[in-house]
NULO-748340 format. One record per residue (C-alpha): x negated, y negated, z; residue in one letter. Coordinates in Angstrom, 1 decimal. Example, Ala and Ser with C-alpha at 12.3 -4.5 7.8 and 13.67 -1.06 7.14 Angstrom:
<<-12.3 4.5 7.8> a>;
<<-13.7 1.1 7.1> s>;
END
This chain:
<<33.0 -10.1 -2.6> x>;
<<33.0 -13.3 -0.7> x>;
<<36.8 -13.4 -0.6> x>;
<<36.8 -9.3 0.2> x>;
<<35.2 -10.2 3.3> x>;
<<37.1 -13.4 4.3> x>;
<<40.5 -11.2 3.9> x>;
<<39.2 -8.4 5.7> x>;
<<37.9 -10.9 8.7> x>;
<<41.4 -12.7 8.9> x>;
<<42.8 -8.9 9.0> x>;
<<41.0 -8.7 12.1> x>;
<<42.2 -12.2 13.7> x>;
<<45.9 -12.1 12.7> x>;
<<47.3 -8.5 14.3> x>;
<<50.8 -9.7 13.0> x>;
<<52.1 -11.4 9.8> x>;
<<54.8 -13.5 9.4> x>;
<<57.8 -10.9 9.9> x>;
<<56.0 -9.8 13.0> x>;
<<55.1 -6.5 11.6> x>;
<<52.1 -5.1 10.1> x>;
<<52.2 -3.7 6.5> x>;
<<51.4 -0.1 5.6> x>;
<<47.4 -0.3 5.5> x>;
<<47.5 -2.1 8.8> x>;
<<49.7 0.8 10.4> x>;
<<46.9 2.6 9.7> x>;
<<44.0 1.4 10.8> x>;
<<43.0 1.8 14.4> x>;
<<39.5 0.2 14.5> x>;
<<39.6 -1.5 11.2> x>;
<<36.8 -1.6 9.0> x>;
<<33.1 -3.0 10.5> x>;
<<33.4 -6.6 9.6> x>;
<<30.5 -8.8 11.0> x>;
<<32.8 -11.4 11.8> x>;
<<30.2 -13.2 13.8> x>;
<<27.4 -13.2 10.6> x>;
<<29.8 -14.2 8.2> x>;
<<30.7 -17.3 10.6> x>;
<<27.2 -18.2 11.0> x>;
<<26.8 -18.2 7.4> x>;
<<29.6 -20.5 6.7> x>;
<<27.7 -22.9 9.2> x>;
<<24.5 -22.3 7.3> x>;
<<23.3 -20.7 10.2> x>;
<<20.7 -17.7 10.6> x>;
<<19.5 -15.0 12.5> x>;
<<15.9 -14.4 13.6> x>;
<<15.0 -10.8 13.1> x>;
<<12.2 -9.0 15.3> x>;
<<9.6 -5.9 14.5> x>;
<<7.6 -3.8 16.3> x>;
<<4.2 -2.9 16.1> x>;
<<4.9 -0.2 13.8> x>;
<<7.2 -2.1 11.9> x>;
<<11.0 -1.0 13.1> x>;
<<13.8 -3.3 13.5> x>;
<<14.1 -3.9 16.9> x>;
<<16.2 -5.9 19.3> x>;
<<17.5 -9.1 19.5> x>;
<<19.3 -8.8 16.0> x>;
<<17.8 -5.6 15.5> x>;
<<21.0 -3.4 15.6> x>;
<<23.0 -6.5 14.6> x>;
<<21.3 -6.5 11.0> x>;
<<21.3 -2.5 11.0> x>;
<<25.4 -2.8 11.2> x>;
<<25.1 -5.5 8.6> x>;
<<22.9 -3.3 5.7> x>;
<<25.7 -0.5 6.8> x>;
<<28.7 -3.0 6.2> x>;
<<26.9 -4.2 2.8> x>;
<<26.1 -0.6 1.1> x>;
<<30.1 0.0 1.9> x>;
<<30.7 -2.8 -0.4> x>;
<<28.5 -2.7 -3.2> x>;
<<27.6 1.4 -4.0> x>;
<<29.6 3.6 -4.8> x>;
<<30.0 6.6 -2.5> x>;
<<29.9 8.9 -5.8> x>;
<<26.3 7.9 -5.7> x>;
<<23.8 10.9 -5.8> x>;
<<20.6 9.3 -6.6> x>;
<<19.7 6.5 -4.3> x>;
<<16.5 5.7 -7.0> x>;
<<18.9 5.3 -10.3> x>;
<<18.7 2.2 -12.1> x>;
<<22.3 1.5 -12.2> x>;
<<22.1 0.8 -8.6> x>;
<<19.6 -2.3 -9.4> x>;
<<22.4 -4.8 -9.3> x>;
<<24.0 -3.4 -6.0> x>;
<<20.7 -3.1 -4.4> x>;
<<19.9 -6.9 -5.7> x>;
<<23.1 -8.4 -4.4> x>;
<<22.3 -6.8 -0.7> x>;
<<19.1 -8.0 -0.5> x>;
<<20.6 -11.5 -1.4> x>;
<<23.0 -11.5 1.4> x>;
<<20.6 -10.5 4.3> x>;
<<18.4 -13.2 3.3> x>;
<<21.6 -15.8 3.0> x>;
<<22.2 -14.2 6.9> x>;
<<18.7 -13.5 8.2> x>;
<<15.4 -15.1 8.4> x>;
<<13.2 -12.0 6.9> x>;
<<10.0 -12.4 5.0> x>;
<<10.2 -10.8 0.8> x>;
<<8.0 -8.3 2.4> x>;
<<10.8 -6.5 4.5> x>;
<<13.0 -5.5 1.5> x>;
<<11.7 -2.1 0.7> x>;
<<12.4 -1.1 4.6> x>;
<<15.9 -3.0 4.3> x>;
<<16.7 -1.3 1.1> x>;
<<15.4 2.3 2.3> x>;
<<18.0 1.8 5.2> x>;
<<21.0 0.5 3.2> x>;
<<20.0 4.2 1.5> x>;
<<19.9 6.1 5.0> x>;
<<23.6 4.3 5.6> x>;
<<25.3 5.4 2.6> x>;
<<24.2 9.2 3.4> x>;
<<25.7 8.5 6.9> x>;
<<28.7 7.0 5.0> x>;
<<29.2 10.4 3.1> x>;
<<28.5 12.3 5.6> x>;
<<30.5 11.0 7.7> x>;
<<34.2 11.2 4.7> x>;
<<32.7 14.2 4.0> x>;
<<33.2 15.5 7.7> x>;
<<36.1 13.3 9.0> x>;
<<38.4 14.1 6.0> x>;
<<37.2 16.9 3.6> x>;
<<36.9 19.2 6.8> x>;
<<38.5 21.1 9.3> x>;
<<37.7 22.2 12.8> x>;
<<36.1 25.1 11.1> x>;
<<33.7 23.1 9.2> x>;
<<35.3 24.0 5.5> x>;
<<36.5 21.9 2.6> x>;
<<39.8 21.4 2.2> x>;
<<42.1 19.1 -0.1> x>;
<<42.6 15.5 1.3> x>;
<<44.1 12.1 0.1> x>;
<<42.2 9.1 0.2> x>;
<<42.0 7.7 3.5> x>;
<<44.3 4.0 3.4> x>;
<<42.3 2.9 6.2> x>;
<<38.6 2.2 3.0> x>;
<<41.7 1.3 0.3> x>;
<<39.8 -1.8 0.0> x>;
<<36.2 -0.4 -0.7> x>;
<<37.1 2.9 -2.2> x>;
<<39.2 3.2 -5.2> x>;
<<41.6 6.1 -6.1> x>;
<<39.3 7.0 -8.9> x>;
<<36.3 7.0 -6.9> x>;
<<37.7 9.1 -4.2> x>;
<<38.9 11.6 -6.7> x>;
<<35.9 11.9 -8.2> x>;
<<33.8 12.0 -4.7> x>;
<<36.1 15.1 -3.7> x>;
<<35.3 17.0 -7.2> x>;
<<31.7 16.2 -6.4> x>;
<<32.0 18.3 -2.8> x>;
<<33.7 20.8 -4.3> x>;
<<30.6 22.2 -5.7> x>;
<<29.6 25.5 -4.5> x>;
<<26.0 24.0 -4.2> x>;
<<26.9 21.8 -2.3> x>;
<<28.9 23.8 0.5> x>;
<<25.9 26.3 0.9> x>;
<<23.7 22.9 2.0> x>;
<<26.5 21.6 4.3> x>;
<<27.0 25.0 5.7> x>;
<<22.9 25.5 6.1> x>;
<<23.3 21.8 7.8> x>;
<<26.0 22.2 9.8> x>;
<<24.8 25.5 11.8> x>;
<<21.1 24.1 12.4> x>;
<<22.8 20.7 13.8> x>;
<<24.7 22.6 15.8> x>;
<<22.6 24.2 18.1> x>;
<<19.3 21.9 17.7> x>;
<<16.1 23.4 20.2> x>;
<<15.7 19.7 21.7> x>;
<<18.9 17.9 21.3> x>;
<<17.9 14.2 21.2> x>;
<<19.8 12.7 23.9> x>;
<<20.1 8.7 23.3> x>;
<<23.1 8.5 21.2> x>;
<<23.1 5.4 18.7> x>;
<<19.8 4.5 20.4> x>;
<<17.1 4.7 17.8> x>;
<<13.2 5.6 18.9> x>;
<<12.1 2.0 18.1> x>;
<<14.8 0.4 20.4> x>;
<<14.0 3.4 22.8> x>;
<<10.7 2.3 23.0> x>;
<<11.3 -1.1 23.5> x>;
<<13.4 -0.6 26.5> x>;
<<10.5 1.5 27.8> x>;
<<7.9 -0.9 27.6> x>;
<<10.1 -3.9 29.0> x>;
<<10.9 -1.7 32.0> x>;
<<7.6 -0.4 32.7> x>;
<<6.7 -4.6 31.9> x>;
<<3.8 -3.1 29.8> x>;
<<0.6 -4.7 27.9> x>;
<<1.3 -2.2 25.1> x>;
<<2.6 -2.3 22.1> x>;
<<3.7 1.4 21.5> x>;
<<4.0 4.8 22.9> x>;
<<2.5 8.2 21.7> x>;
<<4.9 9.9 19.6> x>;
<<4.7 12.8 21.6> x>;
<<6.1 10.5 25.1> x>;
<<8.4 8.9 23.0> x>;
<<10.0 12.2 21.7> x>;
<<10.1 13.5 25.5> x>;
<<12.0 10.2 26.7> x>;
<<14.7 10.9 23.8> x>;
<<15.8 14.1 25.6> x>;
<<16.2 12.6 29.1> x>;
<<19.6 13.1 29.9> x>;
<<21.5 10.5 31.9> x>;
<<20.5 12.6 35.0> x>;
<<16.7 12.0 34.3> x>;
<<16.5 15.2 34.3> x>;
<<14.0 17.0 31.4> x>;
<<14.9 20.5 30.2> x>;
<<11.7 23.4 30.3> x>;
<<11.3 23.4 26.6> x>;
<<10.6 19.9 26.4> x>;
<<8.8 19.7 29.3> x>;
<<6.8 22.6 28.0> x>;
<<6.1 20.6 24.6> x>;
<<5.5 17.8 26.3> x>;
<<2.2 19.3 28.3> x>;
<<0.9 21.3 25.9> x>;
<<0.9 17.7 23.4> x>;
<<-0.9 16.1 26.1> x>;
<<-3.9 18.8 26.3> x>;
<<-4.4 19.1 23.2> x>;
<<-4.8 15.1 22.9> x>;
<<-7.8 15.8 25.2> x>;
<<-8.8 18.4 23.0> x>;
<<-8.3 17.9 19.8> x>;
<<-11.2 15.8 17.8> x>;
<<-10.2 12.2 16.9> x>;
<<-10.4 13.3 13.0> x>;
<<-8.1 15.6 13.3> x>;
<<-5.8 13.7 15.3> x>;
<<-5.8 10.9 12.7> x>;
<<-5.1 13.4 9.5> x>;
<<-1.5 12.9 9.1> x>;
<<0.1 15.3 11.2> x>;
<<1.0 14.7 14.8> x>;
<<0.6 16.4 17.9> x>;
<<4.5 17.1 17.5> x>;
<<4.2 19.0 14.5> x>;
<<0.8 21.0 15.9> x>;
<<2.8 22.5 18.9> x>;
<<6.3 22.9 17.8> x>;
<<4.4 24.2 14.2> x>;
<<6.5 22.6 12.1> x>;
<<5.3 20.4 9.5> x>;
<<5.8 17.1 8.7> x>;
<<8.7 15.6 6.3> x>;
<<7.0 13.4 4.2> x>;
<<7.5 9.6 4.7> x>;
<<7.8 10.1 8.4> x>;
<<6.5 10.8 11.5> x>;
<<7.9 13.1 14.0> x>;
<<8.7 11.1 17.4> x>;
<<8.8 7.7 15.6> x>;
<<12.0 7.2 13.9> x>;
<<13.3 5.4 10.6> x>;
<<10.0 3.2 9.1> x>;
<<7.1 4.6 10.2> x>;
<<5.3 6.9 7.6> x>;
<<2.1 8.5 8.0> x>;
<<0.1 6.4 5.8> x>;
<<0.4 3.2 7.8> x>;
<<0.4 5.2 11.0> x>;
<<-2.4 7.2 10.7> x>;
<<-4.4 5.7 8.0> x>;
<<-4.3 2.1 8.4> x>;
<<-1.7 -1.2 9.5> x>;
<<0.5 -2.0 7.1> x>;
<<-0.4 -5.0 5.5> x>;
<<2.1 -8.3 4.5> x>;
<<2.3 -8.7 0.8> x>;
<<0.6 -12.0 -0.5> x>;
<<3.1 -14.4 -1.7> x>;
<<3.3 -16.0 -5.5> x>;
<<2.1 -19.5 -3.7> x>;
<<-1.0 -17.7 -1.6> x>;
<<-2.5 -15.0 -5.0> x>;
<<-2.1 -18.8 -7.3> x>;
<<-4.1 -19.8 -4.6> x>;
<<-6.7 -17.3 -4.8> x>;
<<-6.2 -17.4 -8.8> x>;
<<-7.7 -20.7 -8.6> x>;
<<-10.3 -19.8 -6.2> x>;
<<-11.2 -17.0 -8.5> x>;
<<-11.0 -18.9 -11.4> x>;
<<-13.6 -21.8 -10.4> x>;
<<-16.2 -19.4 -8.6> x>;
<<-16.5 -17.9 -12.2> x>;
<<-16.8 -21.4 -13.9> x>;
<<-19.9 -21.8 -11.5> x>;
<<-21.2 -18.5 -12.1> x>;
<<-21.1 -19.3 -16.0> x>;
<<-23.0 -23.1 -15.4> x>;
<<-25.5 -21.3 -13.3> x>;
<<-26.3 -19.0 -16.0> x>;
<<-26.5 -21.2 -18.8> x>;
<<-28.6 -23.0 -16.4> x>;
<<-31.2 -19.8 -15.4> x>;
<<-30.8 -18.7 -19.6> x>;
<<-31.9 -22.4 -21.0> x>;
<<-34.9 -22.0 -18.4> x>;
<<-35.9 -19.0 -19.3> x>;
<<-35.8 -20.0 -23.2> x>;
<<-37.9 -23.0 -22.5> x>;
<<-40.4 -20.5 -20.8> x>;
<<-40.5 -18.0 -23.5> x>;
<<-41.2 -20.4 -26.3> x>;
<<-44.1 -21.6 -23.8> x>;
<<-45.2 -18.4 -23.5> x>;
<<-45.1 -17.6 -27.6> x>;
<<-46.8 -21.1 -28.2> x>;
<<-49.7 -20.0 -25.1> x>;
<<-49.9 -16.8 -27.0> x>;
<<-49.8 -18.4 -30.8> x>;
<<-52.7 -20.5 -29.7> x>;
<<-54.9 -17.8 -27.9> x>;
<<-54.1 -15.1 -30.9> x>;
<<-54.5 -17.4 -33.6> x>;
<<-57.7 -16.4 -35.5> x>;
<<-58.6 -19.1 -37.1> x>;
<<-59.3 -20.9 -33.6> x>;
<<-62.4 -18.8 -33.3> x>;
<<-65.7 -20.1 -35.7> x>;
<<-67.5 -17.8 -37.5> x>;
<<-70.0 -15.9 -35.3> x>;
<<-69.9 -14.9 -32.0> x>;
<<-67.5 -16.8 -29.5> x>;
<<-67.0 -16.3 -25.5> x>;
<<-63.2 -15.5 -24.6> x>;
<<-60.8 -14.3 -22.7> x>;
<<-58.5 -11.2 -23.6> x>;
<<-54.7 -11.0 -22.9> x>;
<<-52.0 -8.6 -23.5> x>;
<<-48.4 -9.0 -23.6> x>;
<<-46.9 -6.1 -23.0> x>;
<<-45.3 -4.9 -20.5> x>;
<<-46.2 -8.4 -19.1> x>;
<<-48.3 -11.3 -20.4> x>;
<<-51.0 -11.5 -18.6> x>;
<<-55.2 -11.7 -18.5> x>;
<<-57.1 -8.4 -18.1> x>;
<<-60.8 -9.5 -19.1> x>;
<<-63.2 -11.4 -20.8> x>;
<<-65.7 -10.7 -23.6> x>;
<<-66.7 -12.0 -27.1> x>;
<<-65.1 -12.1 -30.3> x>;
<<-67.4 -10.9 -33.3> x>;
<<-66.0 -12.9 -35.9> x>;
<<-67.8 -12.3 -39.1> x>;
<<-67.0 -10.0 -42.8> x>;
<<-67.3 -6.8 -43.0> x>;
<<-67.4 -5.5 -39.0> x>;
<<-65.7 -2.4 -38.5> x>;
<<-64.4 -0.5 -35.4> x>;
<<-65.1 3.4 -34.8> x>;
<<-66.0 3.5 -38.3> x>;
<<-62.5 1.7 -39.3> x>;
<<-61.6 -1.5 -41.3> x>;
<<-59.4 -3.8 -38.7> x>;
<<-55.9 -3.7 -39.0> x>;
<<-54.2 -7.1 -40.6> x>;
<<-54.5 -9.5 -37.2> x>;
<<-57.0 -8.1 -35.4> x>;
<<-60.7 -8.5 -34.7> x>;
<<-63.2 -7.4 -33.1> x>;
<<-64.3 -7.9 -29.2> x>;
<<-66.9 -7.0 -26.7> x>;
<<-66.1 -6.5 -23.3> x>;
<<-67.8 -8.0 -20.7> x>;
<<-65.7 -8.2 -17.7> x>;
<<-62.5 -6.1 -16.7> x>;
<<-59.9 -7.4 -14.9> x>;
<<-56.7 -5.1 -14.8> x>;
<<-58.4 -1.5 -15.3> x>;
<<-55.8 0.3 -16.2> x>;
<<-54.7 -1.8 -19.1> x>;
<<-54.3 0.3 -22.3> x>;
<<-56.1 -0.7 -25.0> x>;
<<-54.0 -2.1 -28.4> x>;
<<-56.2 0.3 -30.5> x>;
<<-57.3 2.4 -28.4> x>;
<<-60.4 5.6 -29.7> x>;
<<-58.7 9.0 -29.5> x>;
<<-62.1 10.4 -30.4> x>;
<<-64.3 8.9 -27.6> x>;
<<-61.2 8.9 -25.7> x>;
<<-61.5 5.3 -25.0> x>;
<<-57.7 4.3 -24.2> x>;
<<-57.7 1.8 -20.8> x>;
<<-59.7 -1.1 -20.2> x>;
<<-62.4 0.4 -17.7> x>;
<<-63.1 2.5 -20.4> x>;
<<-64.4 -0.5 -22.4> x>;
<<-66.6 -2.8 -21.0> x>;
<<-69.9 -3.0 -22.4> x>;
<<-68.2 -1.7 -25.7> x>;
<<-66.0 -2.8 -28.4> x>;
<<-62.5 -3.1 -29.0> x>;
<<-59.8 -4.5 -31.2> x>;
END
């Protein structure tokens, strides 16, 4: 590739060769071949060129067209026009090596490769187009038969000119040219700015107005783009143009911001997907309607926040192993308080002041009494179950406590029900 583009650059410099004459392929070329000369030189030099956005995101000037003619220049060299499927996998390595040489050219952030790559795809459909029209048609608009043009020798073999031919022969593919052709050629609102794009449009509009903003409705923009030379603005865009701006003033901000633009409301059209009408090339309605597009973290910055991650978890863990050895010293506190409270054998034989607890739902205090400890003493006419004994209540505390055996015949169940009575 490298020594492609050197030969086709010295091409350019030497109009003779040593005879004097040109050879065949020189005779003829007219224009010869878009060769950056002037990136390829700044290369060699290890030199780069700063590349500027807009607010939405569009390659705009200085450089801006510069690196637009570059993508063009690369996709020539490394996909094949017989290309139908701009998302195949065998155009990885084509893709790959582009990308690699607008970064060896161009001082663009990893970020901007889908947008680089989506427009080396827009330039090889111009590229097609363009054969397609130039040499596979005649004044008429139909096919017809045509040699490969000596003038891409160098980027388009005989094989893959033969097979790009067989490819527009297909009936298929006529009926779409034909649809194509007679809809381009009487558009409703020709756009009138030539090679100017709607981002570098809109640039030149701001710097002449020397406005604060950073874009311009779609719907102004779109007017602007069929201004003819005269200034002057035909009735049907005029038209568009004022009915846009009252519904703008009529239209509820939710609606305005649901993905389909003013544009599309009045000229009741809808929206191709991945764009937005009066914007241009890289502005799709998700990150112009929705919210900003955002810049993709780099490997150094989500390490970073790896890290980050990682030690906020290793405090987390310490200060739960911290709150869990806590709360084990408390329970076995709370079991030995219990263990010594519930413990039978603490009380004597006879009759012994105390205070009652329960532990569930909560340990806690909810009276004081006596316990009756002596043989033989039955509650409701029962024999105690295997822990339990038998208590008078004196005092209550937490009223609605339920009672660990409580009477279902006298319907004694909660602790108010109790006092001066006996439970167990």
């Amino acid at each position: 590739m490298r020594e492609m583009e050197d030969k086709m650059a010295s091409n350019q410099d030497d109009t003779h060769d040593a005879s004097g004459s040109r050879n065949n392929v020189e005779n003829e070329i007219k224009r010869g071949l878009t060769v950056m000369k002037s990136i390829i030189r700044a290369r060699d030099k290890g030199e780069k060129f700063e590349v500027h956005w807009s607010a939405e995101d569009q390659l705009i000037e200085p450089n801006g067209s510069m690196l637009a003619s570059y993508i063009g220049f690369l996709v020539r060299q490394h996909i094949p026009i017989t290309c139908d499927n701009w998302r195949s996998p065998e155009l990885k390595v084509g893709k790959e090596k582009i990308w690699s040489k607008i970064q060896r050219s161009f001082h663009i952030d990893e970020s901007r490769q889908k947008y680089c790559i989506q427009l080396a795809g827009k330039r090889l459909r111009g590229f097609r187009s363009f054969l397609s029209n130039k040499f596979l048609k005649d004044e008429e608009g139909k096919f017809v038969e045509a040699e490969r043009p000596m003038k891409y020798a160098e980027i388009i073999s005989a094989e893959e000119w033969d097979n790009f031919v067989a490819k527009r022969r297909n009936e298929k593919i006529h009926e779409v040219s034909d649809k194509n052709r007679k809809r381009a050629s009487k558009p409703a609102y020709p756009y009138k700015k030539g090679r100017t794009g709607y981002a570098r449009l809109q640039q030149r509009i701001l710097a002449e107005e020397k406005s604060d903003a950073t874009s311009l409705p779609e719907h102004v923009l779109w007017k602007a783009a069929r201004v003819g030379k005269d200034g002057a603005v035909v009735e049907v865009v005029q038209n568009v143009y004022d009915e846009c701006e009252t519904l703008s003033q009529t239209l509820p901000s939710t609606e305005v911001q649901d993905c389909r633009s003013l544009l599309s409301r009045v000229l009741n059209v809808p929206e191709y997907s991945g764009r937005v009408r009066g914007k241009g090339f890289g502005v799709t309605p998700s990150s112009f309607y929705k919210k900003p597009k955002t810049k993709n973290p780099t490997n150094k910055e989500v390490m970073e926040t790896l890290a980050e991650l990682r030690a906020q978890v290793l405090e987390l863990q310490k200060e739960n192993a911290m709150y869990r050895e806590e709360r084990r010293g408390s329970e076995e506190k709370d079991t030995s308080d219990r263990a010594s409270i519930n413990c039978q054998p603490k009380f004597p034989e006879g009759i012994t002041p105390c205070q009652l607890y329960l532990s569930s739902p909560t340990y806690r205090i909810v009276g004081k009494g006596k316990v009756h400890n002596t043989s033989g003493e039955l509650l409701h006419h029962n024999p105690f179950p295997v822990g339990y004994m038998k208590v008078s209540v004196d005092l209550i505390l937490d009223t609605d406590a339920l009672l660990p055996l409580p009477d279902v015949v006298s319907e004694t169940t909660l602790m108010r029900d109790a006092v001066r009575s006996f439970v167990g």
